[in-house]
N, C-alpha and C positions, 0 to 999 in steps of 0.2 A: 438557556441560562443567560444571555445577554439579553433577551428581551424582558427576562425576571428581572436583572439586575439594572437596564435601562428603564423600563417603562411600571415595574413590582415594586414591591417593597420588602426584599430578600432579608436574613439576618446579616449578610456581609455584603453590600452593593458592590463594593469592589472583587471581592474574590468570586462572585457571579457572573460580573462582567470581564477579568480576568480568566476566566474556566469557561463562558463565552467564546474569548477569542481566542482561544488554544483550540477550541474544537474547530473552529471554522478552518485556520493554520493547518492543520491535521486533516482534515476533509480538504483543501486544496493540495495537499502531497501529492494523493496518487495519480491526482488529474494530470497535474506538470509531470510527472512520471510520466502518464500514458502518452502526451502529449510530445514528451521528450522523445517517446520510444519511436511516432509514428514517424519523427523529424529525424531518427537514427544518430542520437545524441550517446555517445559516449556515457557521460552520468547518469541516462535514466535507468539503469539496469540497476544499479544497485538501489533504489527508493521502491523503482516495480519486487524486486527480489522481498524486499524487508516487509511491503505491503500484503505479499501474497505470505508469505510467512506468519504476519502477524493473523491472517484470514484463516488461520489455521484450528487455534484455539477457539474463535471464533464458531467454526464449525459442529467442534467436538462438544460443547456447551448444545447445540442447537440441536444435536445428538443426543446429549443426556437427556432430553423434556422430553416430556411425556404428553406431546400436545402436538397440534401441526405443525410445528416447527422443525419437526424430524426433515419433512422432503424438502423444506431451506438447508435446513444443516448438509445434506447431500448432494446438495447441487451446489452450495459453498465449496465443500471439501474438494469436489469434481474441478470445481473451476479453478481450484487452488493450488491444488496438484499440476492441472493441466496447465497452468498459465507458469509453474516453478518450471516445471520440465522445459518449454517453448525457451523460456530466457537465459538458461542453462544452455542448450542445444549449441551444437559448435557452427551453427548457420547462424546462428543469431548472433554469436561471439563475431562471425568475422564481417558478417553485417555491420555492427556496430563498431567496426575498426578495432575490436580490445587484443590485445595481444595477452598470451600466456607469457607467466616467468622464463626469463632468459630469451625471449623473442625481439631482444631489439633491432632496433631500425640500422642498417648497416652504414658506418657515418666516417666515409670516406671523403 
């Protein structure tokens, strides 16, 4: 879309180049997620959580076709499942320093 909208000649050069740079935005999320996660970053859980969630629907779509895309769709849902369950797990919760409600820090 940006390259349409830079180097094309789109019906709306702006809203090309606009709809461009939201995908790239969006395509950089899950990296700085992963990235956060490897660095044991507090906030990367919830970007990683929203990402594997959104990979969801994803999947089921990859599901419905009736073409090779079934054993993508399967190995999406696999990884997506697997990767919600890991960041969920209460090793990962305490890894990442997050505290459950009512767990505060005792501040004597």
């Amino acid at each position: 879309m940006l390259v349409m909208g830079l180097a094309g000649k789109p019906d709306n050069p702006q809203q090309a180049e606009t709809g461009g740079i939201t995908l790239i935005v969006l395509a950089l999320l899950p990296l700085l997620a992963a990235r956060g996660l490897l660095k044991l970053r507090r906030w990367s859980r919830g970007p990683a959580i929203i990402t594997q969630i959104m990979a969801l629907p994803v999947a089921w779509q990859l599901l419905q076709a009736d073409s090779a895309a079934i054993p993508a769709g399967i190995v999406l849902a696999i990884v997506a499942v697997a990767a919600l369950v890991l960041l969920i797990n209460p090793a990962t919760t305490e890894a990442l320093g997050i505290r459950g409600p009512g767990n505060v820090p005792d501040q004597r």
